[in-house]
C-alpha positions as CSV (number, residue, x, y, z in Angstrom):
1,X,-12.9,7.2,1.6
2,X,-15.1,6.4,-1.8
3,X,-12.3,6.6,-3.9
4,X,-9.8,5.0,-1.6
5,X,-12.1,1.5,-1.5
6,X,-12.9,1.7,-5.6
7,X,-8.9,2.5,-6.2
8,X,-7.9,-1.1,-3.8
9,X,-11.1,-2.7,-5.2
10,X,-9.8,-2.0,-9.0
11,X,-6.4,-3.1,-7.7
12,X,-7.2,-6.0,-6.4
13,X,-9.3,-7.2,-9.4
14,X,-6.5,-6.4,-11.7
15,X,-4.1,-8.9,-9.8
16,X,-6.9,-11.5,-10.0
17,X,-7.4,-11.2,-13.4
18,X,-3.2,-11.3,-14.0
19,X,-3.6,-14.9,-11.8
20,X,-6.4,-16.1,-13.8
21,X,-4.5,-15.4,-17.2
22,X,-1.4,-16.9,-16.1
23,X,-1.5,-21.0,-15.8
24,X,1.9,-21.0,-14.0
25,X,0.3,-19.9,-11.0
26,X,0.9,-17.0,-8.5
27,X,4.3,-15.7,-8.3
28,X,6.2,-13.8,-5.4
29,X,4.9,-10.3,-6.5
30,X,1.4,-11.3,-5.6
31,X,1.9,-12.8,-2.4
32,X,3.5,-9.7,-1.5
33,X,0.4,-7.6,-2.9
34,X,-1.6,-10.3,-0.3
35,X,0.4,-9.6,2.5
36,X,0.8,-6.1,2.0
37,X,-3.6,-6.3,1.8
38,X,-3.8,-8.0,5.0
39,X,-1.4,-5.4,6.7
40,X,-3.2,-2.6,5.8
41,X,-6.3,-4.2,6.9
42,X,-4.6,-5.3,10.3
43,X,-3.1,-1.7,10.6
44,X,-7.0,-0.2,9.8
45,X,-8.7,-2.4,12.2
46,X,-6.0,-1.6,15.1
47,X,-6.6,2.3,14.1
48,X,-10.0,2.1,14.5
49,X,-10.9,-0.2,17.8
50,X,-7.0,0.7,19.1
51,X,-8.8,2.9,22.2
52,X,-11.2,0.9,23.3
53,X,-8.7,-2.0,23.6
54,X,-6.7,0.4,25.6
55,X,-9.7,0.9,27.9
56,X,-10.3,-2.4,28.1
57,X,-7.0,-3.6,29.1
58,X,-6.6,-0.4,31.3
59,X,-10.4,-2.1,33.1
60,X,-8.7,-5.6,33.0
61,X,-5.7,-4.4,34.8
62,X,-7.6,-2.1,37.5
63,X,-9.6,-5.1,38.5
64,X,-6.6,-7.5,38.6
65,X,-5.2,-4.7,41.0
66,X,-2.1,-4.0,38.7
């Protein structure tokens, strides 16, 4: 997991380094690299509290008597 973090965190300050060099600004390629960031962090987060929002909901609906 190390390695995983260090290879993003390297990635990541690559592209911001590319944006600082450039005066034109930020270009389609790295609002996609954004995007895709923010996805994988969405898609992590879900993976990790994914069952206990199921239980959760499953509680919610029990009490509702659905």
């Amino acid at each position: 997991m190390l390695a995983f973090y260090a290879t993003v965190q390297s990635f990541f300050a690559t592209a911001t380094d590319r944006l600082k060099g450039e005066e034109k600004g930020a270009t389609a390629v790295e609002y996609g690299i954004m995007v895709a960031g923010i996805a994988v962090l969405v898609m992590g987060t879900v993976f990790l509290i994914g069952g206990q929002l199921d239980v959760l909901f499953g509680d919610v609906l029990d009490t509702l008597g659905g």
